[in-house]
C-alpha positions, 0 to 999 in steps of 0.5 A: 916611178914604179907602179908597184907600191909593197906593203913591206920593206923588203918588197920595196927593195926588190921592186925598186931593183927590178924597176931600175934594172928595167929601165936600164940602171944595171951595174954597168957603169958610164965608164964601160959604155956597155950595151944592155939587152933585156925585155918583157914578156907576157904569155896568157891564156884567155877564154871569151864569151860574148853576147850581143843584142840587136833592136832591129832584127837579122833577115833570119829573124835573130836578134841574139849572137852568142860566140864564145873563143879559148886560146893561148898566147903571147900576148906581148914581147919587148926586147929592149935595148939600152945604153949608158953612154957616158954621165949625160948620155943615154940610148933607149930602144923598144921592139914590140912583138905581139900575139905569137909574131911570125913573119912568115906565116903572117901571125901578129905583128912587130913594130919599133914603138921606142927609140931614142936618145936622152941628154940628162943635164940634171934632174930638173932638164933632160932632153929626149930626142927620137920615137918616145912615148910622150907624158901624158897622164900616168900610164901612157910612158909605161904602158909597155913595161908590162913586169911593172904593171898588174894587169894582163889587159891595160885599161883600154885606150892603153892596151896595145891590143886593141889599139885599132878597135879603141882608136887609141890616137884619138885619145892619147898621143902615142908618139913624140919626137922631141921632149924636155921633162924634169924634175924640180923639189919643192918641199916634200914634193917634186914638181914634174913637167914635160913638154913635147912636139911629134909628128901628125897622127900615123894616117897621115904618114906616106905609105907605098901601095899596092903597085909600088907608089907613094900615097899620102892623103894630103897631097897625090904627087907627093914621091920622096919616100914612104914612112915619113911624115909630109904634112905643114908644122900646124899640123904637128903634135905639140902637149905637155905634163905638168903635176906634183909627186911626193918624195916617197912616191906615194902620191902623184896628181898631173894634168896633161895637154896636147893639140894636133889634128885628126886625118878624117880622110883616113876610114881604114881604121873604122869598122864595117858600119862606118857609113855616115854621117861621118864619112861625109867629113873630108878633112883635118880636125883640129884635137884638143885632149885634156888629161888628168891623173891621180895615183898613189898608196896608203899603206898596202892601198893602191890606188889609180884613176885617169880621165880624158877628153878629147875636144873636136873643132871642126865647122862641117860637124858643127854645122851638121850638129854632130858631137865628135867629141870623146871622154874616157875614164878609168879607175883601179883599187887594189890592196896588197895582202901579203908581200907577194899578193896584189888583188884589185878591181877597176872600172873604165867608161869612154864614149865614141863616134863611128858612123853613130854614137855608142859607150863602153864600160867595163868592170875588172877584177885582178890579182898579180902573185910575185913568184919571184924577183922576174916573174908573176902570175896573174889572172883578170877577169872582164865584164865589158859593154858596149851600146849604140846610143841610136839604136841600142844594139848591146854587146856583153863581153865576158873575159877571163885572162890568166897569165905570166909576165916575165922579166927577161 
């Protein structure tokens, strides 16, 4: 299901190529059982201006920091690797690089974000086993096939960026383990579920400190190993996915769901200000996120929205009457002018809780320019804002991105 929608035929016939070949149907056939490598790339150049506003005053007397920032970069690298074992047999792996990756001068960072091995009896059962991005919503099993999408900066609980900054695990599930998805006709439509289970969020996950031991927050005396996941099944990940899309992929609409625990031991994730009365909360906090998604086209009208809330229950911050809850919501329109321009606008708003209340909004406005069947030039500029409910400090960030994103 590609995000891309053109208003012409043979930008149809191109995309859907470029969409199969990235995930992984090449010529290749089962037969041949050949490995095939190729990637995603993304190099931008961003200048930023921020503004902040403070109530209550710096020693100094300030009440207003301005900064400003230019740089280039690699935003982000995927090498993938896929292979078409046989007719029922698949295996699918994603290294992800980011900001100009060095190991040796510490630069960005590398990860393993997928991989795993998919059994597809037929369209309507499949079966993923290993690290998988889950179904929920539209976005969250794309958001790293950057050549597909039009932005340079994804709506922010699915930039891969700014992940800490957003606690992206509290508002989508990033990883599962195990998935059966399908796909089912009915009429013009076809009728797509997915249902999944995964490991606790990552704070939960053992780690090996400083001096060489294994640490996990739940249990000091745990030694096995690190990089594993130690905690009881009733606090593992279980969702699903379940809506309609149309035969010609015009429109899709789902709703998702899942239920896991957010680790309130772990504050390494949380700013500097992360005080109280949150870092009073000791404990796991059963997480409920409901996700709904629409998405389709109208002739060259593309449109998109998401919205998410995410439902705490947890008895010490009832008692205390603070609301952990969380909502994001996000929106794009966009319009193909001709059959290479896509020019769109979209707006976000989420609400979150540190040590206090605050909300986030933003306005962006983009356009995607195929220069060819691999590579687009794209541009996108960001107004975002960010408030504290209790003391109105405002943060005003203005970002303009321009880009290349390219089919390797």
């Amino acid at each position: 299901m590609s995000y891309w929608n053109a208003a012409s035929r043979r930008t149809e016939r191109a995309l859907a190529a470029l969409l199969l070949y990235l995930l992984g149907a090449g010529p290749l056939t089962a037969q041949e059982a050949e490995t095939n490598l190729f990637g995603s790339l993304q190099a931008i150049f961003f200048t930023q201006k921020s503004r902040i506003t403070l109530n209550t005053p710096l020693p100094d007397g300030t009440t207003t920091l301005t900064e400003e920032r230019n740089s280039f970069a690699i935003q982000q690298l995927d090498i993938f690797l896929q292979r078409q074992i046989d007719d029922n047999f698949s295996a699918f792996v994603d290294m992800e690089y980011q900001l100009n990756y060095s190991s040796e001068h510490r630069w960005g960072s590398m990860s393993l974000q997928e991989a795993w091995l998919q059994y597809s009896h037929s369209d309507a059962f499949n079966v993923k086993l290993g690290l998988l991005y889950p179904a929920f919503n539209h976005l969250n099993e794309i958001k790293n096939r950057l050549a597909l999408l039009p932005y340079i900066f994804r709506p922010g609980v699915y930039e891969r960026l700014l992940s800490n900054l957003y606690r992206s695990e509290d508002y989508i599930p990033e990883h599962a383990f195990v998935q059966l998805s399908g796909a089912v006709p009915s009429g013009d439509f076809f009728w797509d579920w997915a249902v999944y289970v995964g490991n606790a969020e990552d704070s939960y996950i053992s780690r090996t400190d400083a001096d060489g031991n294994i640490r996990q927050d739940m249990d000091r005396k745990f030694e096995f190993l690190s990089g594993v996941d130690p905690t009881n099944a009733d606090l593992k990940l279980i969702g699903g996915r379940t809506g309609f899309r149309s035969r010609t992929e015009h429109f899709k609409v789902g709703l998702s769901f899942t239920h896991d625990y957010d680790n309130l031991r772990d504050t390494t994730r949380y700013p500097m200000f992360f005080t109280r009365p949150r870092a009073e909360f000791r404990g796991d906090a059963r997480r409920m996120r409901l996700g709904a998604d629409l998405s389709g086209s109208v002739g060259g009208v593309r449109f998109e929205g998401e919205f998410i809330n995410v439902f705490y229950d947890y008895d010490l911050a009832d008692q205390a009457g603070f609301d952990m809850n969380l909502t994001f919501a996000h929106g794009m329109l966009g319009y193909w002018f001709t059959d290479k321009l896509f020019t769109y606008g979209s707006a976000e708003f989420g609400t979150g809780t540190f040590d206090k209340g605050w909300s986030h909004s933003s306005l962006s406005f983009g356009a995607s320019y195929l220069l060819n069947s691999a590579i687009s030039a794209k541009a996108q500029f960001i107004v975002h804002e960010q408030r504290h409910d209790e003391d109105e400090d405002r943060a005003m960030l203005k970002f303009v991105f321009l880009g290349l994103s390219v089919l390797l």
